[in-house]
N, C-alpha and C positions, 0 to 999 in steps of 0.2 A: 520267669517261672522255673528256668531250670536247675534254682537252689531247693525248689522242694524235693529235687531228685537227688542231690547232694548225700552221701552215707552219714558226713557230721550233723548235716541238720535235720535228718529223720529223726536221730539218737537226743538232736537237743529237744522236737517234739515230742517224743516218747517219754524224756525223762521230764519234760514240763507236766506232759499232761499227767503224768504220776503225782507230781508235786502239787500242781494244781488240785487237787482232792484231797491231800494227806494237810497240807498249812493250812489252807482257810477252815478247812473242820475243826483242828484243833485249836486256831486261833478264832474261832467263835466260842469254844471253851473259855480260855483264857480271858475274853473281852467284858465276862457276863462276869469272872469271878474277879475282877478290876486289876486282872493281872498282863495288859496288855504290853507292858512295857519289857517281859522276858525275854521276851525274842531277840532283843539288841542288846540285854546283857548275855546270851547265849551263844549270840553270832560271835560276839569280840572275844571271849574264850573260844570260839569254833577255832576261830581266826589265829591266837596264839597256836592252839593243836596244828594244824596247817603250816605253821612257821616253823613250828618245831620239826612236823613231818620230815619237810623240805633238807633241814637239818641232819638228822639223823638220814636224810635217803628211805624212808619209809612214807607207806600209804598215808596221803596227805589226811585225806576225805577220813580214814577209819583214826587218824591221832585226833581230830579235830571232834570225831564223835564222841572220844574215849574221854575227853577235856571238858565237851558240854554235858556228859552224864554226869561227872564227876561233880562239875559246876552245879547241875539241878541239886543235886544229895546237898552239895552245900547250902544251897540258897532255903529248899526247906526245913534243912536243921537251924537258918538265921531265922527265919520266919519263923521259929518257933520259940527262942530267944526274943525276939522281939516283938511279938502278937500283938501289939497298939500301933506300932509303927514298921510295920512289914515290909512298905517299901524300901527300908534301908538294906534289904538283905542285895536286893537289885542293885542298886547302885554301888555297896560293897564289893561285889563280885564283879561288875563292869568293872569299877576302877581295876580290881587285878586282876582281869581279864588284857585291858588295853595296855596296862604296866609290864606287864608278861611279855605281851605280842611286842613291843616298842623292844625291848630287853633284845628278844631272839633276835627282831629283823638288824640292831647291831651287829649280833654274832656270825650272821650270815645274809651279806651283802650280798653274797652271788644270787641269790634265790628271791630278792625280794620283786622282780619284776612279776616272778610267777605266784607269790602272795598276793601281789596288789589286785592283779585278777578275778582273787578270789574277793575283794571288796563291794567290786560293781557287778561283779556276773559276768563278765567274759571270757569263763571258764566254759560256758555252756558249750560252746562251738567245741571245743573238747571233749569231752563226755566221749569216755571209750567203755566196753563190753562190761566192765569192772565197778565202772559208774553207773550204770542202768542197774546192773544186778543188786547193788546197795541202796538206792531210789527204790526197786521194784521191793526187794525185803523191807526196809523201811516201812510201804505202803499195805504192804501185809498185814504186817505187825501189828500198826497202828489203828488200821479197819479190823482187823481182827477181835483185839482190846476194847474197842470202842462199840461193835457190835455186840459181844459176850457181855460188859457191862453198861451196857446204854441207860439201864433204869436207877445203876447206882451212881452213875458221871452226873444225870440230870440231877438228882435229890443234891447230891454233894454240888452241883454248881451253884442250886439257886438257893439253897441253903444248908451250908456246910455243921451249922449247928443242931439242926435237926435231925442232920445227919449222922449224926455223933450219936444224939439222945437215940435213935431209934436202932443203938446197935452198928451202924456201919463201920466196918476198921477202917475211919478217915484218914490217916497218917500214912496206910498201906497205898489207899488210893491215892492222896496226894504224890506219894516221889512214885507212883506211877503215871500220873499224870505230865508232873515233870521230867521224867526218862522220856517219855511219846513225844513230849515237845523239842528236848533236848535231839532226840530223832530226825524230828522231822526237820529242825533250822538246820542240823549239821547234813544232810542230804539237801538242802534249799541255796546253800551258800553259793554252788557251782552254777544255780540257775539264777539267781538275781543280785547274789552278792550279799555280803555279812552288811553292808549299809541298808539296805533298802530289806532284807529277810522281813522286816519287822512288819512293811508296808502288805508283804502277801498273806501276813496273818490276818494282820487286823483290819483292812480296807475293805475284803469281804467281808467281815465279819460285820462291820458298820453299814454296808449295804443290804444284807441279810436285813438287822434288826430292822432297818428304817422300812423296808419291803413289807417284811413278814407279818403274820399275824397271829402264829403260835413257831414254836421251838422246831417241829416237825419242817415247816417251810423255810424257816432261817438256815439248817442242815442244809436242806437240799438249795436251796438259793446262793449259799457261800459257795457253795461247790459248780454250782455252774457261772456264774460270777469268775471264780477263779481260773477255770478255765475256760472261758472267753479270754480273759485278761491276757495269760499267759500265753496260748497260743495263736491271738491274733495280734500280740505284743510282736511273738519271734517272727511270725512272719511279717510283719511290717520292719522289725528291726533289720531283718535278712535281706528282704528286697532291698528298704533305702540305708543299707549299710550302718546303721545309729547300734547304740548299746543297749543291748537284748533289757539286761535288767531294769532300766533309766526308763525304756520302751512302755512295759509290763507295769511300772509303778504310775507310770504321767497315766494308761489307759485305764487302770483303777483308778486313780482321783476323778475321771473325768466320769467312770460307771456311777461315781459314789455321787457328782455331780447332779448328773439326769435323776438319780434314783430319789436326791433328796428335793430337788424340783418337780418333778413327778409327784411324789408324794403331796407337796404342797395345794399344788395344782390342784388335786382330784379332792384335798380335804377344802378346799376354800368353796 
């Protein structure tokens, strides 16, 4: 017990428990508008930002934000380009996402021990005063946006066409939607790593739906889900010394497990 007294690992719970509410919310967003798949193109441009940071000797975490904003702008001007086949804007951008990141980590062999890090999440044991305060803005922001337009995010998730028709500036809210995500992966990377980012978006979010029985309960269901996950991930990871984010991702498949057994159960 005497790592919950630990100064690193208060800061990695603080900053979990930040993330934990700010990804799965938005990746219940993303799952309903069949856009689940951003997150891991988002992480691997995080990821080149991060490389470059290292590079340059600048803020890892704020190049790696500045990369996945950049990245959302792109991805919904492809998206609009290709409106039949949207998925290709995603894997457009991974590919130069990961082509990028490969490129730097050439350039700068000294620093790739402390990019790779950033892959799995063993960054979190890290997390200094400069990292909470970017998680915590982050989580502002995001609740912020999300509370102020709750009625326009819902109309635009579950249907973005009527949304259009009834007047909504769609276009505005979309690369807002992708800046909040682009947000929230480039703040999540330190906590579970650009591999697995994807799995805290959208694992809740998949527990959520199977649970819920309106849109109100799937909100607040991701969100405790998530942190369950996350914080009784770090502390199992802490105690038996295992990798924070690998922790956090096996205890969501296994929520997602129970939740869709459970369900069965009670309908049968």
């Amino acid at each position: 017990m005497d790592i919950l007294t630990a100064e690193f690992f208060q800061r990695a719970l603080i900053g979990g428990a930040l993330i934990a509410v700010t990804a799965p919310l938005m990746g219940l967003f993303l799952v309903l508008r069949r856009l689940a798949m951003i997150g891991d193109t988002l992480a691997h441009v995080s990821i080149a930002g991060v490389a470059l940071g290292f590079l340059i000797h600048a803020y890892p975490v704020a190049v790696g934000l500045l990369f996945a904003i950049l990245a959302s702008f792109a991805i919904e001007w492809l998206r609009r380009k290709y409106r039949t086949y949207a998925e290709l804007s995603l894997a457009i951008i991974m590919s130069g996402g990961i082509a990028l990141a490969s490129l730097l980590f050439t350039m700068g062999k000294g620093f790739n021990a402390n990019v790779t890090s950033y892959f799995v999440g063993g960054s979190i044991y890290t997390l200094n005063s400069t990292d909470l305060m970017v998680i915590a803005g982050v989580t502002v922001i995001v609740l912020t946006m999300v509370l102020i337009h709750k009625k326009e995010l819902f109309l635009l998730t579950f249907d973005e066409e009527a949304a259009a028709v009834s007047g909504l500036p769609v276009k505005y809210f979309n690369i807002m939607m992708s800046i909040l995500t682009a947000l929230v992966i480039s703040a999540s990377i330190k906590i579970v790593g650009a591999l697995l980012v994807s799995a805290l978006l959208v694992i809740p979010a998949a527990c959520g739906l199977v649970l819920s029985r309106s849109f109100k309960q799937a909100v607040i269901l991701v969100v405790i889900i998530g942190e369950v996950a996350v914080l009784a991930g770090l502390w199992i990871a802490g105690v038996a010394n295992l990798a924070p984010g690998g922790t956090i991702v096996l205890l969501l498949i296994g929520i997602l497990a129970v939740s869709i057994t459970t369900t069965r159960i009670m309908r049968a």
